[in-house]
N, C-alpha and C positions, 0 to 999 in steps of 0.2 A: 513393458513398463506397467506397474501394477499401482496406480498412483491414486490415491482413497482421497477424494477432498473431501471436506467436511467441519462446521463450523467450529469454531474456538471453544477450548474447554479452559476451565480452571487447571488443570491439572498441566496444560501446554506454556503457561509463562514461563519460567523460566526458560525452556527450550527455546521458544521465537525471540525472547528476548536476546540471549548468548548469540541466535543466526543472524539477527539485524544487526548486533555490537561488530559480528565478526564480518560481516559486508564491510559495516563503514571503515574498519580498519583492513581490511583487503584496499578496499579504494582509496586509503589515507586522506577521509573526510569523518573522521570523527575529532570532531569541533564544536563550537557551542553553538545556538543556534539551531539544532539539527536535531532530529530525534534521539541521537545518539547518546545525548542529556538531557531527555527529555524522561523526568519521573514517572510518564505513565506507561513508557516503553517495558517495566519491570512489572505491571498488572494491566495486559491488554487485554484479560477474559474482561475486566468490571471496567473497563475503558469503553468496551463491546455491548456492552449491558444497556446504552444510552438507544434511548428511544431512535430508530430511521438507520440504523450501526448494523453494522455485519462483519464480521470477519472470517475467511477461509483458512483454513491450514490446509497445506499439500502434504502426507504422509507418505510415505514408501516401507515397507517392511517396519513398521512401525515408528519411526525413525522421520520426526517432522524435517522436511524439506525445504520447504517455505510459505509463504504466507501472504495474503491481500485482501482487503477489505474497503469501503465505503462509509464515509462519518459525515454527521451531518457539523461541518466545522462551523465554530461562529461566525457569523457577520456575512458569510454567504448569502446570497437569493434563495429564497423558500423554498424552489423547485430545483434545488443545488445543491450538491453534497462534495465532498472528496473523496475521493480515488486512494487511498494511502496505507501505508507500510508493504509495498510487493518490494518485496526481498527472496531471493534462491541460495540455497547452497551454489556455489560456486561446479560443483560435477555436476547440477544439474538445467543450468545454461545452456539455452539452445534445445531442449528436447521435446518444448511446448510448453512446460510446467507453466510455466511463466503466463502464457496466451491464454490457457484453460482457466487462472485464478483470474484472470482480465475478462475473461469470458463471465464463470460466478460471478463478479461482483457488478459487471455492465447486468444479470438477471434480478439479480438483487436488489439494483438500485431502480429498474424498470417498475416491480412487484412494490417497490416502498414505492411509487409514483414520483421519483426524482426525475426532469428529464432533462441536466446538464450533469455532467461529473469534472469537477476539477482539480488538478492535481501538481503538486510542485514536485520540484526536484535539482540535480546539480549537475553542472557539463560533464565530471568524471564519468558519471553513470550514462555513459553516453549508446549500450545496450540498449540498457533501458529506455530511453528515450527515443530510440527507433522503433520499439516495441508500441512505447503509445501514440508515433504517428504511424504506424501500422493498424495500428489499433482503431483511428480517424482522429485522434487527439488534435488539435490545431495549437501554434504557439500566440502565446497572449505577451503583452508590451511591462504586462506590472501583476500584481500578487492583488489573488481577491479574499477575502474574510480574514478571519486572525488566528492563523495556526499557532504563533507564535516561533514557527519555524524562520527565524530572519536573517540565517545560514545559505538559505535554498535562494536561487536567482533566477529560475528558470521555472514557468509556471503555462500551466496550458487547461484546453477545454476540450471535451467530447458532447455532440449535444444527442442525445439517447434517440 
């Protein structure tokens, strides 16, 4: 596997946007609430561009695979960011891509001096969410800052 991570460019929106549209309708949770309608889904380089923000793209033969990144969401604790948008192509589940961009973004967010990352999401994705109690994510009772994602029920922490 010849797998290039490497930060978001201008030039990659559209591409991560189409892979996240076509997750949430793989999983038939594209609903409101959810990224899925959410306006900044179609320019995540200038989403990225926010001071304590990073985002990774997974490339394969040129060919964006998937993506994950770290945002300093609102209303979060100071020393707290989110965990957000890890999305795969679908052939590429299961091969690590996934643990590598969890990996960049737990260094990323270590290097911005964040030391909890929090992250929401929905039981369909239920991969995923083995991934981040694999990950050491623990589950939380209720939703912290205001992603504005009021879709997502299931919310958890990793503390760095």
């Amino acid at each position: 596997m010849s797998v290039i991570f490497r930060h978001i460019e201008k030039k990659d929106n559209e591409a991560i946007a189409d892979l996240i549209r076509t997750v949430f309708r793989e999983f038939k949770i594209d609903k409101p609430g959810t990224v899925y309608f959410d306006p900044t889904t179609d320019d995540l380089y200038k989403l990225f561009q926010k001071a304590g923000s990073i985002y990774w793209i997974a490339e394969e033969d040129s060919k964006i695979i998937g993506g994950c990144g770290i945002y300093p969401t609102q209303g979060l604790p100071q020393e707290c960011a989110e965990l957000v948008k890890l999305y795969l192509l679908a052939s590429q589940r299961g091969k690590g891509v996934g643990r590598m961009l969890i990996e960049k973004s737990f260094e990323s967010a270590r290097s911005l001096d964040y030391k909890q990352l929090y992250l929401e999401s929905l039981p369909e994705l239920g991969k995923a969410i083995s991934l981040y109690e694999k990950a050491g994510f623990k589950f939380l009772q209720d939703t912290m800052g205001n992603s504005g994602h009021f879709g997502c029920n299931i919310w958890m922490i990793k503390y760095l």
